[in-house]
C-alpha positions in Angstrom: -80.7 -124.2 31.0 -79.7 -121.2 29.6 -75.9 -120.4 28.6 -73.8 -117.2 28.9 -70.8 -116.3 27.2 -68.8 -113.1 26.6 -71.1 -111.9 23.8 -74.4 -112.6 25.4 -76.3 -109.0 26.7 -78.6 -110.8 29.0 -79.1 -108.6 32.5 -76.8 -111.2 34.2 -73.6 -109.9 33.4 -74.2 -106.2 33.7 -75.7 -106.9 37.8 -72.6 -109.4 37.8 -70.2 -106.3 36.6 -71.6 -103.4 38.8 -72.0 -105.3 42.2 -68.1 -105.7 42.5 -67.9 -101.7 41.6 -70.2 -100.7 43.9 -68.4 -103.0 46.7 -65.8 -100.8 46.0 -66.8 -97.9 46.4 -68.6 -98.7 49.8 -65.2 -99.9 50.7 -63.8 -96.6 49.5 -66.6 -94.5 51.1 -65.5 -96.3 54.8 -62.3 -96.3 54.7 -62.4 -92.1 53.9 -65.0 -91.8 57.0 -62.8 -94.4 59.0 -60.1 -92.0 58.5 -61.6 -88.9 58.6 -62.9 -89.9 62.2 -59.6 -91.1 63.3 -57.9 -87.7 62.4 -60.9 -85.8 64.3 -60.4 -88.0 67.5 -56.6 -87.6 67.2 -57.1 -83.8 66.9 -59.6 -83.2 69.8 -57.2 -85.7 72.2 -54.1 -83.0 71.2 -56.3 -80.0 72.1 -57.5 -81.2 74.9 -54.0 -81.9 76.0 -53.3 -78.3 75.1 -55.8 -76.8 76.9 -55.1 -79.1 79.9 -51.3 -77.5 79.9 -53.5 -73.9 79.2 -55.1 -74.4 82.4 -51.8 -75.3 84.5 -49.9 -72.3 83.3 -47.7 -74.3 81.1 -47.5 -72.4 78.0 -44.6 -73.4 76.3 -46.3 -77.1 76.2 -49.6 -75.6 75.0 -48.3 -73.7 72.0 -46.2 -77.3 71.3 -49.2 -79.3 71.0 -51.4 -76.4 69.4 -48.5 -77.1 66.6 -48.6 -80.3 65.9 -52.3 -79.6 65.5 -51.9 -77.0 62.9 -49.2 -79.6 61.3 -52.2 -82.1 60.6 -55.3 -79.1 59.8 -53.8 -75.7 59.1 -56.8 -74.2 59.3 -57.6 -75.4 62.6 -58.7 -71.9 64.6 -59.4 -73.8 68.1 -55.6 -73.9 67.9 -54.5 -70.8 66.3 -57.0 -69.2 69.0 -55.4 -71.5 71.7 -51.8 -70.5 70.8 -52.5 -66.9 70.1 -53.8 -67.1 73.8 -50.9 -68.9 75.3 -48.5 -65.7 73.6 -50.7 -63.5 75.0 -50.4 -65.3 78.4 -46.4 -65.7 78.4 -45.9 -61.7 77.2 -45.3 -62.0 73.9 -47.4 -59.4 72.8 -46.2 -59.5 68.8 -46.5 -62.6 68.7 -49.9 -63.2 70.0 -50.5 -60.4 67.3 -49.1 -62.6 64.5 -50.8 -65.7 65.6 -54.3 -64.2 66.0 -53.7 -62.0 62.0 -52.9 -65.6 60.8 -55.6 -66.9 61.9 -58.2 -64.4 60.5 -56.4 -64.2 57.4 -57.0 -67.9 57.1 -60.8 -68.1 58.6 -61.7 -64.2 58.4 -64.9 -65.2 60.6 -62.8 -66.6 63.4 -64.9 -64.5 66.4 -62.6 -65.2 69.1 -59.4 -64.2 66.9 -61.1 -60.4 66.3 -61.9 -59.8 69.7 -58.6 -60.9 71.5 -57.2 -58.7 68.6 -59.5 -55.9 69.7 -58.9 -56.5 73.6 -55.0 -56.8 73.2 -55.4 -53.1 71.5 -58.0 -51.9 74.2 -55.5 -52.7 77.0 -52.7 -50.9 75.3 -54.6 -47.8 74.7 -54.7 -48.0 71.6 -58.6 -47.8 70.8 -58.5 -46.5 67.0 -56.9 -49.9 66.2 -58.8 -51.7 68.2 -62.1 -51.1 67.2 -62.4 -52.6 63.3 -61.6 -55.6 65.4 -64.8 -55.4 67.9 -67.1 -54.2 65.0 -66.2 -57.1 63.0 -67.6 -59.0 65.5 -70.2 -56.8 65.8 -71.3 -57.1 62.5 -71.6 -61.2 62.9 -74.0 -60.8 65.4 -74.8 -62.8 68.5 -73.8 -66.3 69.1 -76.3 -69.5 68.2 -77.1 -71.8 71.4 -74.9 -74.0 70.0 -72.0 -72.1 69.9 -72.9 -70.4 73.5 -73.5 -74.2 74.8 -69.1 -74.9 73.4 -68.3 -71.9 75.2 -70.8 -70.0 77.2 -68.5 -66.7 77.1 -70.4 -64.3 74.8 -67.8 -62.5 72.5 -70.6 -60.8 70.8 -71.8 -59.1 73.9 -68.4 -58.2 75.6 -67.2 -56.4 71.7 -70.2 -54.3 72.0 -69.0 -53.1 75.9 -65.8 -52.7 74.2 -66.9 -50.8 71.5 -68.7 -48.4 73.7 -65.6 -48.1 76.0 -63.5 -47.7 73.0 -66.1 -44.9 71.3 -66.1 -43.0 74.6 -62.2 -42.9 74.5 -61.8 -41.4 71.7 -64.1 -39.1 72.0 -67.0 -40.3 69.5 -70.3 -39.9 72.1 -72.7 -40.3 69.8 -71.2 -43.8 68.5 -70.6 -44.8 72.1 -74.2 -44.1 72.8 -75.6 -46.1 69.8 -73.4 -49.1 71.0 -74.7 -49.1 74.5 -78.2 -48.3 73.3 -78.2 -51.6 71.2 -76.7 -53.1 74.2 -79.5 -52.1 76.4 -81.8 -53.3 73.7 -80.1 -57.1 73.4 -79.5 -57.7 76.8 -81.4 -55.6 79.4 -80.2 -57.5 81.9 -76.6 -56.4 81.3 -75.2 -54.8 84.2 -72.9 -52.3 82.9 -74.8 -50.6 80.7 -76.9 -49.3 83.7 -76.2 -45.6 83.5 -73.6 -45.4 81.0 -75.8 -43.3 78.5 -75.4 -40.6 80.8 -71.6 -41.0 82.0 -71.4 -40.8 78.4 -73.2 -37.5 78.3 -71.7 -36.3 81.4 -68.2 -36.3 79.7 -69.4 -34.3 77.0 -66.9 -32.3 75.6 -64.4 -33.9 78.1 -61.9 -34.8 75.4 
């Protein structure tokens, strides 16, 4: 029988001396993903909770639990989106504001955050300001099934009515055409952009 000691380079000792490392690093490897699920299921039970209080009017509650979201994943935009919403919703206008430029400036490709940006503009008359808001969202393009399947609302589709709108208002016809034109292109079944080429031409020189 063959003896091994401390000097001895025989295959033995080097399987002996990795199996423990790489037991250790398995253990490692689960207890990251054991977390990193438990933080995920603890964040979606919150928002859900937030949305829940969204849903019954209770605002106050729904920007609390937004934030102790944001406390755990800062850059969390269900919940800066939530909580811009909730502003909105209560009448705090700048604030809403604040919460939605936060949240772009932290994911600039947050959809929803441009376009409530864009609409809360729109609705104060304000079109100039509104629309690098509905073009950014524009320029991302439609949303994927996936996306459509978490929240069926199209903000792609409704930026590009908003953009015409917008267009019209100030006066720019031939941008306002272009928009609905693309519009009529992407979704011919769209209802409203049945006959707005020609309001659009109608009010020619309207402005």
């Amino acid at each position: 029988m063959t003896e091994h000691n401390e000097t001895c380079d025989c295959g033995a000792h080097e399987y002996r001396s990795i199996k423990p490392v790489a037991r250790w690093s398995f253990s490692v490897l689960f207890v990251v993903l054991a977390m990193f699920l438990m933080k995920s299921m603890f964040i979606n039970r919150i928002l859900s909770r937030a949305e829940a209080y969204s849903t019954c009017g209770m605002y106050n509650n729904t920007i609390r639990q937004c934030k102790k979201v944001l406390a755990i994943d800062k850059s969390n935009s269900h919940a800066w989106n939530t909580m811009g919403s909730s502003y909105k919703s209560q009448g705090d206008i700048e604030q809403a504001v604040r919460t939605f430029l936060t949240a772009i400036n932290i994911d600039s490709d947050n959809r929803v955050a441009h376009f409530k940006l864009g609409m809360i503009f729109a609705l104060e008359q304000n079109y100039k300001r509104a629309i690098p808001y509905f073009e950014q969202v524009r320029e991302m393009g439609p949303e994927t099934d996936a996306e459509l399947q978490a929240d069926p609302f199209s903000y792609y589709k409704s930026a590009l009515d908003m953009l015409a709108t917008c267009y019209e208002r100030l006066g720019k016809k031939e941008k306002a055409m272009a928009v609905v034109e693309q519009l009529k292109t992407e979704y011919p079944e769209h209802a409203k952009t049945a006959g707005k080429t020609e309001q659009i031409k109608e009010s020619q020189g309207s402005y």
